[in-house]
N, C-alpha and C positions, 0 to 999 in steps of 0.2 A: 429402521436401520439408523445409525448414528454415525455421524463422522466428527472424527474431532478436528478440532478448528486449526489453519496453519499457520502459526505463529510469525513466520519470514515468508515471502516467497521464492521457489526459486528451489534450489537443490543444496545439500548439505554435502562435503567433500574435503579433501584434505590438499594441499598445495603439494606433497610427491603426486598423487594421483592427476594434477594437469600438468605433468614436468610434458615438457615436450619432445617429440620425437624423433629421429631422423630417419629420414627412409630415404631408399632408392630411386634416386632422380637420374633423368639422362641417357639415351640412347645406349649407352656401352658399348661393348664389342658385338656384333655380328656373328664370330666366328663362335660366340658360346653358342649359337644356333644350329649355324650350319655344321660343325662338330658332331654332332648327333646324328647325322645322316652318311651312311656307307654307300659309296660309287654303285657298288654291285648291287643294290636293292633301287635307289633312285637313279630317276635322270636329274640333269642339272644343266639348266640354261640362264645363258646370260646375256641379254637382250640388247639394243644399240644404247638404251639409256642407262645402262647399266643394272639394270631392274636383274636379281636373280630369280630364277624361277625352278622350284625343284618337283617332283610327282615322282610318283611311286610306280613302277613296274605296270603295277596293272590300272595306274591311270585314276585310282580312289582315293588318293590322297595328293592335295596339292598345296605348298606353302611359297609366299611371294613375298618378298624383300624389298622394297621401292625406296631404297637413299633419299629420294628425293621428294617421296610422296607420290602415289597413284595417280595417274592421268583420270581426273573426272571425281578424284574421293579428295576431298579437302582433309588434310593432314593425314591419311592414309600411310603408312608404312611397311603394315605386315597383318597378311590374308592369308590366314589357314581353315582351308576346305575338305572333308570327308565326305565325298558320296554317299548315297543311302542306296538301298537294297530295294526291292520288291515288296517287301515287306518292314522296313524300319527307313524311316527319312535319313537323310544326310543331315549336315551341322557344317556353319560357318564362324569362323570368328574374326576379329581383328582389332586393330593393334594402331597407337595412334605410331608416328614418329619417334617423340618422343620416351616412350615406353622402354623402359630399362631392358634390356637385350634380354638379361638372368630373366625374366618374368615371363617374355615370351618362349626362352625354353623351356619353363618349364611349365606350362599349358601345354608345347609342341611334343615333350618327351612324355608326358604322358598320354596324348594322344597314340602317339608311338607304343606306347606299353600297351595300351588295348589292342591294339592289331595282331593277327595272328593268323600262321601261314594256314591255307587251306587242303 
């Protein structure tokens, strides 16, 4: 086998292709979260620290809001949890503070779309 020899090291590339990029910094709004959520399917609690707390009807889906960050989770913000079944585990996730509100909906709405009434 032969390899041919590498003249530079390093990678070959064009100056558009490292232009830089802007992306989605910063807590945002809340409300693009909780928006998603209809009274008549979830409960919704809101705690003395202001922590909101929402779950689902039958208690398998639950999502938490913490302004100020989790009691006990360093930079914790936002915990969305799905029970699992007898048969298939549950799944958690979370979310620092910071984390662009738009991006935790939309993990949350899609969570949301797999659900289905029984």
């Amino acid at each position: 086998m032969t390899v041919a020899p590498v003249s530079r090291p390093g990678f070959s590339t064009t100056s558009d292709a490292l232009r830089l990029r802007e992306w989605s910094l910063g807590p945002g709004q809340p409300s693009e979260v909780m928006d998603l959520f209809a009274a008549d399917d979830f409960h919704f609690v809101v705690d003395d620290r202001g922590d909101v707390h929402l779950a689902s009807a039958d208690g398998r889906f639950y999502l938490g809001w913490y302004p100020n960050g989790r009691l006990g989770r360093e930079g914790e913000g936002w915990k969305l949890a799905v029970t699992g079944t007898a048969n298939a585990r549950g799944y958690e996730v979370s979310f620092d503070r910071e984390t662009p509100a738009d991006i935790v909906a939309a993990a949350v709405a899609r969570a949301l779309e797999t659900s289905r009434r029984l």
